[in-house]
Z-matrix of the N, CA and C atoms (Angstrom, degrees):
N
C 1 1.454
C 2 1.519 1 109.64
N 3 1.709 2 106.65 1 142.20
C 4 1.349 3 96.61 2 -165.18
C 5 1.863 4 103.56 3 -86.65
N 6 1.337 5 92.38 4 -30.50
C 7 1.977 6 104.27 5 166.72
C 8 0.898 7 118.25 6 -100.46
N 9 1.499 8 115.47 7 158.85
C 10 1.485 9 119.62 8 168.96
C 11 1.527 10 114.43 9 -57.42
N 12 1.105 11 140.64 10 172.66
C 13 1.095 12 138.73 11 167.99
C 14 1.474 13 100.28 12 -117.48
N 15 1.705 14 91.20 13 142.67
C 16 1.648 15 108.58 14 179.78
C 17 1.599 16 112.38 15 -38.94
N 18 1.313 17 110.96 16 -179.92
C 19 1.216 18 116.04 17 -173.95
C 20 1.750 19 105.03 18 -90.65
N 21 1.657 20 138.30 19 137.28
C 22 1.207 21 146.24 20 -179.55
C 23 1.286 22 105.06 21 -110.36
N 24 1.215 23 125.39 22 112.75
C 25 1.531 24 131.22 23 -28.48
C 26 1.423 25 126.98 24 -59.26
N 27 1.451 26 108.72 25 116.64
C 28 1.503 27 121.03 26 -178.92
C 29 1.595 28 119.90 27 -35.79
N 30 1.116 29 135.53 28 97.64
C 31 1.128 30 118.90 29 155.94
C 32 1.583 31 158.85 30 -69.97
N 33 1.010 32 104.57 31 71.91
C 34 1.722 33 121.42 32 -165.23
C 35 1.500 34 104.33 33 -30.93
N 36 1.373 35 105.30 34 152.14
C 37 1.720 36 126.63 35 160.24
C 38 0.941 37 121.97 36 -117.98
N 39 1.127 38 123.95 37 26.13
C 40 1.707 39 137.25 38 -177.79
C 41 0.955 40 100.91 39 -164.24
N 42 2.096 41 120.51 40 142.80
C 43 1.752 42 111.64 41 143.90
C 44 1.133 43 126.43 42 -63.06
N 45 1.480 44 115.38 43 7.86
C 46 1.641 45 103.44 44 169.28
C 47 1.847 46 112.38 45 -95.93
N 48 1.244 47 85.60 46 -22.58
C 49 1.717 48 101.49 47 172.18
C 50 1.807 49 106.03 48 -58.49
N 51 1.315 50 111.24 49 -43.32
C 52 1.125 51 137.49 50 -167.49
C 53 1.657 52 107.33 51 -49.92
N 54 1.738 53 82.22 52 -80.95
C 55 1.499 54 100.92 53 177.91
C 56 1.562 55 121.99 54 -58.81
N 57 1.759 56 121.01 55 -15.95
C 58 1.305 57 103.50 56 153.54
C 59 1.350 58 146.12 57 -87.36
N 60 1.061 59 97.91 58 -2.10
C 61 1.607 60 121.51 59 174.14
C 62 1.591 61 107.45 60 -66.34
N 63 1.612 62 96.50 61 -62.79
C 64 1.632 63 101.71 62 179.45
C 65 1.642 64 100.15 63 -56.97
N 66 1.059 65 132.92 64 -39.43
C 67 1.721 66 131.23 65 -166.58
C 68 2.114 67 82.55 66 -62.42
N 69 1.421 68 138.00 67 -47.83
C 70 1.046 69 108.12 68 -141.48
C 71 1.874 70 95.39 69 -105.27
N 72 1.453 71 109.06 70 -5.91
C 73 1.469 72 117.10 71 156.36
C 74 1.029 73 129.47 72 -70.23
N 75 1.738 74 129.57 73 -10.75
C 76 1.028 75 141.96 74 179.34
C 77 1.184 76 105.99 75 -85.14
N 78 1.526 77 129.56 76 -48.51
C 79 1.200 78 150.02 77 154.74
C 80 1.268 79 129.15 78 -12.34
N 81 1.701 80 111.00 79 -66.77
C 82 1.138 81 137.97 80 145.63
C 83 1.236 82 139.93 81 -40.75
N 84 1.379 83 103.93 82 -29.78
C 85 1.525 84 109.69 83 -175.98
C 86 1.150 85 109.31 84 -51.46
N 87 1.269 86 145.16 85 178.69
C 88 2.157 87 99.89 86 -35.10
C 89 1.359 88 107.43 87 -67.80
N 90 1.751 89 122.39 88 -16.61
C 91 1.237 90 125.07 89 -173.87
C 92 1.754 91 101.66 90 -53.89
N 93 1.668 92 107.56 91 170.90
C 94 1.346 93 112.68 92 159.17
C 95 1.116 94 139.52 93 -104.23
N 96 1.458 95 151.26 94 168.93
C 97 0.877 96 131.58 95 -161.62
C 98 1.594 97 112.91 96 -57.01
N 99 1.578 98 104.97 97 160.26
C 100 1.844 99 110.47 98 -164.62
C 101 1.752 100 94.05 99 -99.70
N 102 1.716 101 102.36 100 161.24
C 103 1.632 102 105.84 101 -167.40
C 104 1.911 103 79.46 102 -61.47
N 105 1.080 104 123.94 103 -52.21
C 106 1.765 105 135.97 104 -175.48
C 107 1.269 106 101.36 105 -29.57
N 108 1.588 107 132.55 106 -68.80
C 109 1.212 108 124.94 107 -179.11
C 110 1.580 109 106.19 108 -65.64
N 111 1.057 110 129.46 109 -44.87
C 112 1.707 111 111.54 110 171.82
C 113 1.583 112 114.57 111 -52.99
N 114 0.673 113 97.52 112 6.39
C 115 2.144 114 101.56 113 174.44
C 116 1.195 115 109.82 114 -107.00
N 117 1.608 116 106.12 115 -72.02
C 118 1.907 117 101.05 116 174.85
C 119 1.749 118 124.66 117 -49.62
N 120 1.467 119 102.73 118 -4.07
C 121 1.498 120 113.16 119 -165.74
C 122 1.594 121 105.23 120 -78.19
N 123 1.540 122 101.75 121 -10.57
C 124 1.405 123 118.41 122 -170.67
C 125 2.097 124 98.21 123 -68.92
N 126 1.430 125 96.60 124 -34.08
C 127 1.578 126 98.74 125 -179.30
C 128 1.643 127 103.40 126 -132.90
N 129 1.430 128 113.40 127 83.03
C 130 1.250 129 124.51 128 -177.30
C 131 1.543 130 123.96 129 -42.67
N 132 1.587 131 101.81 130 -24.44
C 133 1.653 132 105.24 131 174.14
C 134 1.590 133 110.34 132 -80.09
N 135 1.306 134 115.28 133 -53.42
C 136 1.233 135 123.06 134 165.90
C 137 1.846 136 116.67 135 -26.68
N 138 1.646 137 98.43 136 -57.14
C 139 1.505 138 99.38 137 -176.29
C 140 1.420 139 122.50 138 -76.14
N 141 1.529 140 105.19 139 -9.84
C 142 1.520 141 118.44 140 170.84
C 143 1.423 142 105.79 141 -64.67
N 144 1.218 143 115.10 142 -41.86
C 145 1.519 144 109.23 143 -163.60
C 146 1.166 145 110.26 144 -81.37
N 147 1.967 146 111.80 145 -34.67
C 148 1.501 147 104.90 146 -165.64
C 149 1.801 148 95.88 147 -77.38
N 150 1.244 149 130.17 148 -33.44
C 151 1.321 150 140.07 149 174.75
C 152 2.157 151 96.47 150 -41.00
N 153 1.248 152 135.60 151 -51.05
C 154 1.045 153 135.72 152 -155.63
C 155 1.466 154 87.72 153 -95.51
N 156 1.055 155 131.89 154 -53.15
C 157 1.723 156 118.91 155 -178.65
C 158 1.514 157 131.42 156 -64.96
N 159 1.366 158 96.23 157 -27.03
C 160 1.492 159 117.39 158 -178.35
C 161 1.434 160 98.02 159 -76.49
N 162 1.544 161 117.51 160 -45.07
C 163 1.520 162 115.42 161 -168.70
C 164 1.803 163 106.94 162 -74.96
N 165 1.449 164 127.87 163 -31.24
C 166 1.088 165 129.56 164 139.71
C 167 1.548 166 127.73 165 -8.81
N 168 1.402 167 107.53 166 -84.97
C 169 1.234 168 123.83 167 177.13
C 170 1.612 169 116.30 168 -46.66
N 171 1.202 170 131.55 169 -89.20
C 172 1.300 171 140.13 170 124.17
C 173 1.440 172 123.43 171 36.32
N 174 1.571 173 105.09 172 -73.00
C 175 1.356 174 105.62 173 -175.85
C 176 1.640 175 115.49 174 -148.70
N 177 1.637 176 102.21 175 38.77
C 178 1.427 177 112.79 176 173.49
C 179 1.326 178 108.86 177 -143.69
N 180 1.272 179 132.63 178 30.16
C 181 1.111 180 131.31 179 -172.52
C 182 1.479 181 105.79 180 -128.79
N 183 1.588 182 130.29 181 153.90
C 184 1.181 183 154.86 182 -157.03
C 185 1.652 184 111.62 183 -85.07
N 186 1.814 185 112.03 184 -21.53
C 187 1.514 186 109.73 185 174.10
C 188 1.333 187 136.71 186 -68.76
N 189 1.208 188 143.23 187 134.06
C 190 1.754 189 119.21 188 168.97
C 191 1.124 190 121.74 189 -55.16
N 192 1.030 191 105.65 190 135.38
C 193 1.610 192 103.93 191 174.39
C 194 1.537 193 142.69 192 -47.92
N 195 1.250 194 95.34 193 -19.08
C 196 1.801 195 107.55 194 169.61
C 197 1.616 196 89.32 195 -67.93
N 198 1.063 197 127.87 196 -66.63
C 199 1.614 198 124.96 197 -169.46
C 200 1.836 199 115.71 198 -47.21
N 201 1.399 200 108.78 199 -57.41
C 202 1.285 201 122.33 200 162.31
C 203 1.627 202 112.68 201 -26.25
N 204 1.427 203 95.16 202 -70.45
C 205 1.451 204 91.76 203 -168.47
C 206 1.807 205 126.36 204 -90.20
N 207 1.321 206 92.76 205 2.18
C 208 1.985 207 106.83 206 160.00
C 209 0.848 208 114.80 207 -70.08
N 210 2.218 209 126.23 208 -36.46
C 211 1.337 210 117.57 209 162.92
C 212 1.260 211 106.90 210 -63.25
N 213 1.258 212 109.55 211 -66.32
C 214 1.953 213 87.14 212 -163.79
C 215 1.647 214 113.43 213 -42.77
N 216 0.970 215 125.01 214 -50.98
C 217 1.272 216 131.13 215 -160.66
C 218 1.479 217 95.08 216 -50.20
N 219 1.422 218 137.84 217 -74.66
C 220 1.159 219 166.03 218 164.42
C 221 2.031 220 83.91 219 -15.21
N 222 1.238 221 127.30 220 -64.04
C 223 1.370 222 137.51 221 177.10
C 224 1.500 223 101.69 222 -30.60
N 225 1.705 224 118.14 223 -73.72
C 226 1.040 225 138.00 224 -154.50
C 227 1.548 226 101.94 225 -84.25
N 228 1.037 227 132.39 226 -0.75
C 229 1.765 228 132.17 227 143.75
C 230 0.899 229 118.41 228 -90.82
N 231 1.580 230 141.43 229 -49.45
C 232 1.364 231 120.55 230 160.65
C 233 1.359 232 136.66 231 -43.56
N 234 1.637 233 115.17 232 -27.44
C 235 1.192 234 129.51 233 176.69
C 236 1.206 235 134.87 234 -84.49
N 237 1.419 236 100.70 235 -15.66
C 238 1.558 237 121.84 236 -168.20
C 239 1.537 238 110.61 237 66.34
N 240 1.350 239 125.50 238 45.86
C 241 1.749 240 127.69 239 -176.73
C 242 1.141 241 95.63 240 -119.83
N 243 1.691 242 109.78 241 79.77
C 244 1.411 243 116.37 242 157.75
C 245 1.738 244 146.27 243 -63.91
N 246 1.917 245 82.74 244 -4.19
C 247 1.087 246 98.03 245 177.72
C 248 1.738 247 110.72 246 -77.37
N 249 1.421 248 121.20 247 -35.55
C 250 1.047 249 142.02 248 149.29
C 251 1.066 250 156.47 249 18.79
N 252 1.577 251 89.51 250 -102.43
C 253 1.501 252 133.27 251 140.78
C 254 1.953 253 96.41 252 -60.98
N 255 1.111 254 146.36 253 -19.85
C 256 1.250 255 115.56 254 179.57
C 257 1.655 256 107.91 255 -83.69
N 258 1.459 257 117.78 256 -33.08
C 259 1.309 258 118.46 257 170.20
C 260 1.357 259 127.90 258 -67.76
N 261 1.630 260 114.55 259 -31.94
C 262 1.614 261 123.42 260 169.36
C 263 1.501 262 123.29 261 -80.77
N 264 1.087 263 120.12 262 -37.65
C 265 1.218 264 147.30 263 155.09
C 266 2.033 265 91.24 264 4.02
N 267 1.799 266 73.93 265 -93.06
C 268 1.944 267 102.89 266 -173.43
C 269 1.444 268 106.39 267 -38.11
N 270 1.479 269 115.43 268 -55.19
C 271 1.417 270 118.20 269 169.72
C 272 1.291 271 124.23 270 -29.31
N 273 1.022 272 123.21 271 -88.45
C 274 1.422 273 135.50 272 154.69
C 275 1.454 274 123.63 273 -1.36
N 276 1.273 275 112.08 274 -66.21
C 277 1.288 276 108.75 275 164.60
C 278 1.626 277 117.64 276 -78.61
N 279 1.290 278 128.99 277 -9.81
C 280 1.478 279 127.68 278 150.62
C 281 1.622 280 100.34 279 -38.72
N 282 1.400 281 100.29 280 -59.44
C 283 1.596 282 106.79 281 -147.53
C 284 2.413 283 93.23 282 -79.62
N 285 0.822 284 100.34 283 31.85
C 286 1.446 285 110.27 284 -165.72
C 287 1.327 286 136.20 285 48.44
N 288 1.330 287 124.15 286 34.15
C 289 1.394 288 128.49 287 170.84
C 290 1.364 289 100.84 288 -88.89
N 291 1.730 290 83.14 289 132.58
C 292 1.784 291 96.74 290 -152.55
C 293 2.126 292 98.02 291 -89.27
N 294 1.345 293 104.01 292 162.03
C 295 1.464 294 135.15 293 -159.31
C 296 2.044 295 87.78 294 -32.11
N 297 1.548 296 88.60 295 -49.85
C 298 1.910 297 102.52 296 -155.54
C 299 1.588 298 92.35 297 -73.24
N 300 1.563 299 127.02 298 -59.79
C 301 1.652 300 86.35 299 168.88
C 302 1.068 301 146.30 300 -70.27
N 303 1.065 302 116.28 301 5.61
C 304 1.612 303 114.95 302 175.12
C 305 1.624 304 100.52 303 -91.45
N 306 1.476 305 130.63 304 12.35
C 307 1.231 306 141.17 305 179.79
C 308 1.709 307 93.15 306 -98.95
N 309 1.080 308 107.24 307 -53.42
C 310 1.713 309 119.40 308 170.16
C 311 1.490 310 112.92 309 -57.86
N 312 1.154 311 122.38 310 -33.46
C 313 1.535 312 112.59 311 -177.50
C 314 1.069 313 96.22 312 -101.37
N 315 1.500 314 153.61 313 11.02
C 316 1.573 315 131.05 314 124.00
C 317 1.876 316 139.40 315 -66.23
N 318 1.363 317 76.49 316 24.33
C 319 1.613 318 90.91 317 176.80
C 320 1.666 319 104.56 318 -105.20
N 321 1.646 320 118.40 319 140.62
C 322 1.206 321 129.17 320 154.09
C 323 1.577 322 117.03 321 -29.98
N 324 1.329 323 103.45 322 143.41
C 325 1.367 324 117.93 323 169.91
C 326 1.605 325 103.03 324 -60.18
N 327 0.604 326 120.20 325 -63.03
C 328 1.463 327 138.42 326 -164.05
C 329 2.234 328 98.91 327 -50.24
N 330 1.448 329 94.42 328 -37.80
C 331 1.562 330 101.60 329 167.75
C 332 1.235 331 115.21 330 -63.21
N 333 1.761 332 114.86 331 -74.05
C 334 1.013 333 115.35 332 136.99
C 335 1.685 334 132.52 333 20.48
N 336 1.224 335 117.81 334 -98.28
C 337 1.508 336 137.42 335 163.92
C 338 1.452 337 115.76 336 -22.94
N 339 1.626 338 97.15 337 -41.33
C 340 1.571 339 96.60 338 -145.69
C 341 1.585 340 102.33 339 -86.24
N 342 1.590 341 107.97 340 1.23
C 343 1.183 342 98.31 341 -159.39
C 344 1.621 343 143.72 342 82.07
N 345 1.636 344 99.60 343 13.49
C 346 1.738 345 109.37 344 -173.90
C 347 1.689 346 110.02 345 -81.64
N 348 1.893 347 90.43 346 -8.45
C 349 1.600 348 89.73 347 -171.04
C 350 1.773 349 97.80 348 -97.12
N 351 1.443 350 131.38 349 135.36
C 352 1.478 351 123.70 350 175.89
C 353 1.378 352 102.70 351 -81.29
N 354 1.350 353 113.96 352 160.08
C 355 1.196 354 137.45 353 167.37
C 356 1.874 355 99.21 354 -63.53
N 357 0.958 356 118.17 355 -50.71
C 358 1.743 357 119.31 356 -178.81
C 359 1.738 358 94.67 357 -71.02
N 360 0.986 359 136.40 358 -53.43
C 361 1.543 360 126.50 359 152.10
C 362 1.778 361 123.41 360 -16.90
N 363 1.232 362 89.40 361 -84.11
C 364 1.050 363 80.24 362 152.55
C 365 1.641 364 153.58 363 -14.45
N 366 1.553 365 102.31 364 -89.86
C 367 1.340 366 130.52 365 -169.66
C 368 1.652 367 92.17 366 -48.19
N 369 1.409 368 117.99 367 -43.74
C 370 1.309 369 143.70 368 175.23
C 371 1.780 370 122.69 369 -16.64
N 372 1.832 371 96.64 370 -53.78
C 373 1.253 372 117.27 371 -158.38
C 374 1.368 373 95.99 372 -130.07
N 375 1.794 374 112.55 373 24.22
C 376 1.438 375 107.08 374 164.22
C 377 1.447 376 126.20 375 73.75
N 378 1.515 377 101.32 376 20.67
C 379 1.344 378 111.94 377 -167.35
C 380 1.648 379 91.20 378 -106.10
N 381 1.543 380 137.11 379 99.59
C 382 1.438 381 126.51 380 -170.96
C 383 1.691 382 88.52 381 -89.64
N 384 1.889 383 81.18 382 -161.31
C 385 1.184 384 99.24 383 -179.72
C 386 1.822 385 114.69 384 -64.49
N 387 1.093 386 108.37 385 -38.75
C 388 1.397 387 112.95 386 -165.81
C 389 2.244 388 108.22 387 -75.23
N 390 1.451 389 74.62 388 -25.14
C 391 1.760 390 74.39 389 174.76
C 392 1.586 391 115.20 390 -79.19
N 393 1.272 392 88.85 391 -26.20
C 394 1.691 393 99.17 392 -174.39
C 395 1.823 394 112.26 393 -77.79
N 396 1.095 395 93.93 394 -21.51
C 397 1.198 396 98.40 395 -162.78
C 398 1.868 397 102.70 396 -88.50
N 399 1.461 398 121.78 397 -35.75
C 400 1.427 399 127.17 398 174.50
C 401 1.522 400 79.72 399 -56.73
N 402 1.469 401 130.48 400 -78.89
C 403 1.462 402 141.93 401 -162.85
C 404 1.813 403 102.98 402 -10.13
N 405 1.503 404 95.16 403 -51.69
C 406 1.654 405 83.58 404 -158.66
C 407 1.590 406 110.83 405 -99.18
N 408 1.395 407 108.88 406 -1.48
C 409 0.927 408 109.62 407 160.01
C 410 1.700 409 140.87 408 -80.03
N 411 1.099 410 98.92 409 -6.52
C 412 1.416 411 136.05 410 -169.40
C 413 1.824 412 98.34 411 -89.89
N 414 1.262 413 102.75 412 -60.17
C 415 1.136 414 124.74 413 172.38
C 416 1.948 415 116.25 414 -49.49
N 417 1.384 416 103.60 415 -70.69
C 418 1.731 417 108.35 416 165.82
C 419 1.316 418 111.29 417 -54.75
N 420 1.649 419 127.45 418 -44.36
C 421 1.428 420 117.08 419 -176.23
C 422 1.605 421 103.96 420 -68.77
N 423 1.122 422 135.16 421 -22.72
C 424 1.439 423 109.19 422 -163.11
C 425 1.949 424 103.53 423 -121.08
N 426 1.068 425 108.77 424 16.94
C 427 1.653 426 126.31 425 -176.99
C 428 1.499 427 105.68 426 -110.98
N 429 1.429 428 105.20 427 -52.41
C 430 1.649 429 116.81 428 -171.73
C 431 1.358 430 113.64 429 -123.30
N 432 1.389 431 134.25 430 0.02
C 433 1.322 432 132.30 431 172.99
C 434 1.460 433 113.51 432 86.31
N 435 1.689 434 84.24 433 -70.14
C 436 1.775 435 92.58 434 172.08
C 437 1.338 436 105.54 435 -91.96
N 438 1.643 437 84.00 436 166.57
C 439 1.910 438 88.24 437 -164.15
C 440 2.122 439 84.02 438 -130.71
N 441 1.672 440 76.69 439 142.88
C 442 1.860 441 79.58 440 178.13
C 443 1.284 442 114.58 441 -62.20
N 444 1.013 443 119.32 442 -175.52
C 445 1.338 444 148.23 443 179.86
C 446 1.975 445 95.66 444 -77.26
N 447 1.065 446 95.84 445 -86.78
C 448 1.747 447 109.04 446 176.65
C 449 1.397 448 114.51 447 -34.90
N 450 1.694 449 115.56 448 -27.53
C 451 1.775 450 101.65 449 178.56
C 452 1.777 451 89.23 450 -104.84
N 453 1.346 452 125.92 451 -41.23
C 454 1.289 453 112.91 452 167.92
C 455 1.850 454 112.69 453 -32.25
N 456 1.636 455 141.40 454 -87.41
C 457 1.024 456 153.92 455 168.60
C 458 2.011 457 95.27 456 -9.13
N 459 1.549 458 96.30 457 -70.08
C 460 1.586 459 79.12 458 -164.32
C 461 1.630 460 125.58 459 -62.47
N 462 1.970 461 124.01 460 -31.54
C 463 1.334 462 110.14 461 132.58
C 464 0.951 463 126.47 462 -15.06
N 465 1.401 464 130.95 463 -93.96
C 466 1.428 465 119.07 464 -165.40
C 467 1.541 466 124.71 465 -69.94
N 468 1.542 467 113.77 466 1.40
C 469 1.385 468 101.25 467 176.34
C 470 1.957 469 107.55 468 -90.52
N 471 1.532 470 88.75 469 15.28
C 472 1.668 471 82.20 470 -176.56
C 473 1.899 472 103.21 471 -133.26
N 474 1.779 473 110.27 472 1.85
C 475 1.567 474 104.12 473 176.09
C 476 0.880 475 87.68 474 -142.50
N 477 2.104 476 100.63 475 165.89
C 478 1.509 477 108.50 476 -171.63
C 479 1.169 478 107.92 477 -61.61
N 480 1.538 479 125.79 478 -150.69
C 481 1.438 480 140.24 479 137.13
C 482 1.780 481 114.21 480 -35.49
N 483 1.751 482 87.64 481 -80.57
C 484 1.783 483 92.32 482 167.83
C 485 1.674 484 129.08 483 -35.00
N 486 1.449 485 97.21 484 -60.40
C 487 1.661 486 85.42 485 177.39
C 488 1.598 487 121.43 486 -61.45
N 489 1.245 488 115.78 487 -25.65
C 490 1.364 489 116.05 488 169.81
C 491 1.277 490 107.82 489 -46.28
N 492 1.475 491 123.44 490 -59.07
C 493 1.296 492 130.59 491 -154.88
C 494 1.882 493 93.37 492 -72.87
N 495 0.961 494 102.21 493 -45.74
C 496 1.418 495 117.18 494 167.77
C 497 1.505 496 110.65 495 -22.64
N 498 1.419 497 88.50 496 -90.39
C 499 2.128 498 97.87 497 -170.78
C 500 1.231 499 98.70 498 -58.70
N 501 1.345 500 134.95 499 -42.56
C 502 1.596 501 127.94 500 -164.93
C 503 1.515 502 97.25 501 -66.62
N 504 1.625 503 131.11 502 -35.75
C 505 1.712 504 114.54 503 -177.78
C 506 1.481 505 102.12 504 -81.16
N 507 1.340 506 139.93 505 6.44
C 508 1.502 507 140.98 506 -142.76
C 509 1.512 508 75.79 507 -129.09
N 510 0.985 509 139.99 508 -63.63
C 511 2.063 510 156.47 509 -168.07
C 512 2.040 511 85.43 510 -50.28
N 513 1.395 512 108.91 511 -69.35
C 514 1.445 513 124.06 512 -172.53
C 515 1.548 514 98.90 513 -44.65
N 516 1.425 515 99.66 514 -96.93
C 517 1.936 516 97.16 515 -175.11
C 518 0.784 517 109.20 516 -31.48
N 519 1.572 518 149.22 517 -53.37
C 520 1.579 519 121.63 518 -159.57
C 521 1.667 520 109.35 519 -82.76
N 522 1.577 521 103.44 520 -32.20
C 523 1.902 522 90.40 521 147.07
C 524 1.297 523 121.86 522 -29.11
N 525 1.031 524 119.74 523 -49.10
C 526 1.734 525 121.47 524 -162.81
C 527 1.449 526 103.53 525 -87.19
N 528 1.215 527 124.02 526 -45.93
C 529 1.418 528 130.54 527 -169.19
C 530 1.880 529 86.65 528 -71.03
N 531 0.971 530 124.78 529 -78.22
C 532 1.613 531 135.17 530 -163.42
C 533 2.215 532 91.48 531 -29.45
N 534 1.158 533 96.38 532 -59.43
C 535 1.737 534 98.17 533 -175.35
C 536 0.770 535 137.53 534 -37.63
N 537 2.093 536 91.27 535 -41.38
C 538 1.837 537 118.37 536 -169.35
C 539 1.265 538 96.60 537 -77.61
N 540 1.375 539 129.80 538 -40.05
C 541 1.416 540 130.16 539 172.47
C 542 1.513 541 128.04 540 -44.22
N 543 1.587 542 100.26 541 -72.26
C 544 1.496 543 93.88 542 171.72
C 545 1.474 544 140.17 543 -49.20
N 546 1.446 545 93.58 544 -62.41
C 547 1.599 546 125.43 545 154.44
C 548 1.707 547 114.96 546 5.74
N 549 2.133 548 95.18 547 -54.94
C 550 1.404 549 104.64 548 -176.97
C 551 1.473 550 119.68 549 -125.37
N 552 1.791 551 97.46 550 10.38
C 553 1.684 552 111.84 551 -159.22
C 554 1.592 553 113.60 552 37.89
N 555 1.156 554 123.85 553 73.08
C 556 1.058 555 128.53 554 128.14
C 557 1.229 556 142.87 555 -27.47
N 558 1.281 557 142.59 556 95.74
C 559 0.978 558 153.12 557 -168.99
C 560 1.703 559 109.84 558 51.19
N 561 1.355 560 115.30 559 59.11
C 562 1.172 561 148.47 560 127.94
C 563 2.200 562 104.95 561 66.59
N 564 1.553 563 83.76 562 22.15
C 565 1.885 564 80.46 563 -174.47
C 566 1.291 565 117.91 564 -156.03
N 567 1.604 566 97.61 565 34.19
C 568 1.623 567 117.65 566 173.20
C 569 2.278 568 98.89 567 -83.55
N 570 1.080 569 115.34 568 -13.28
C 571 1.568 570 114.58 569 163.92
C 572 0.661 571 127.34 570 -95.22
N 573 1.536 572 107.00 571 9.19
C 574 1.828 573 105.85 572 171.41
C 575 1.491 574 112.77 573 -92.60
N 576 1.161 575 108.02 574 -124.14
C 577 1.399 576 130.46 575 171.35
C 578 1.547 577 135.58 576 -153.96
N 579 1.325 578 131.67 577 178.70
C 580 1.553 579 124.08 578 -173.69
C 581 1.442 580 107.97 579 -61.53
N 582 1.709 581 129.16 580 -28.24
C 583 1.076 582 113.00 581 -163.77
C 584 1.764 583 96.64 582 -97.19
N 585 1.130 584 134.53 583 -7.31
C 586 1.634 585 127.45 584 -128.38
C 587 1.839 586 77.36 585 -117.60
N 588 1.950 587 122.68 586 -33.17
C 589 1.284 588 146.74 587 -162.83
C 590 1.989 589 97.52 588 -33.79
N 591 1.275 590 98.13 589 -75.09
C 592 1.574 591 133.99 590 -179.29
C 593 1.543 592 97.36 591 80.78
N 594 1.025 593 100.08 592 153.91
C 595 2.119 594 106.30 593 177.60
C 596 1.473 595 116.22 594 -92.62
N 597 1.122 596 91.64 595 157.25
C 598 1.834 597 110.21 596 -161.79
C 599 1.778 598 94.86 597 -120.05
């Protein structure tokens, strides 16, 4: 970590300091506070907001969660935020993405791309069209910004309108979160890797 991290349990100097803490402990519950929130705690307004957008994303949105959390995951390999990927990771396979793709979504975009993974591969390890398709979009949005035409089309030939708007703000935040991480190593295992990560 490149800062110290706030003090656990935070001690506020304001009831507004107060009341955002509890807004991002509530959040958390039953878990405890994250090394992440001991960082943003450094600018309590800041963590108010990312605490309300993040919780948005997360747990107000219209996607399943296997999809949800293939983007992030997909985020936290392109980015190298192993810290990340150690918290989404577990998710993921909560949400049933089985052992062998999540063996597949530790491969480069650029692998990815090239086509080393088959479509019967795929289909294989439960990765359909619609998973595959957040996959590479996830992948073009956070590698190249812009996203083609050809991986754009297959997104939407598999989510509504909403979920589009969906995975593309779900693709974004964990852009931001994946950055804020490395940026300052956060919880000390953004230089590792997917296997070295371990889940939280």
């Amino acid at each position: 970590m490149r800062l110290p991290y706030t003090p656990n349990p935070p001690a506020p100097s304001t009831p507004d300091e107060a009341a955002i803490i509890s807004r991002i402990q509530a959040r958390r519950a039953p878990r405890p506070l994250q090394p992440l929130d001991l960082t943003l705690l450094h600018s309590p307004a800041v963590a108010d907001g990312w605490n309300s957008f993040l919780g948005a994303i997360r747990t107000r949105t219209s996607l399943d969660a296997a999809a949800r959390e293939l983007a992030i995951c997909r985020v936290a390999v392109c980015n190298g935020a192993w810290y990340e990927w150690g918290h989404h990771a577990p998710l993921a396979a909560a949400a049933g993405v089985s052992g062998a793709a999540m063996e597949i979504m530790k491969r480069t975009p650029e692998e990815l791309a090239s086509g080393v993974v088959t479509e019967e591969e795929r289909r294989e390890v439960g990765l359909g069209e619609r998973e595959w398709a957040v996959v590479r979009y996830a992948d073009e949005m956070t590698k190249n910004v812009k996203v083609s035409e050809e991986v754009f089309a297959k997104l939407r030939g598999v989510c509504s309108e909403r979920e589009v708007v969906e995975v593309t703000a779900t693709v974004a935040a964990y852009n931001c979160v994946s950055r804020f991480l490395v940026a300052l190593d956060v919880g000390e295992r953004n230089g590792t890797g997917p296997d070295d990560a371990g889940g939280h």
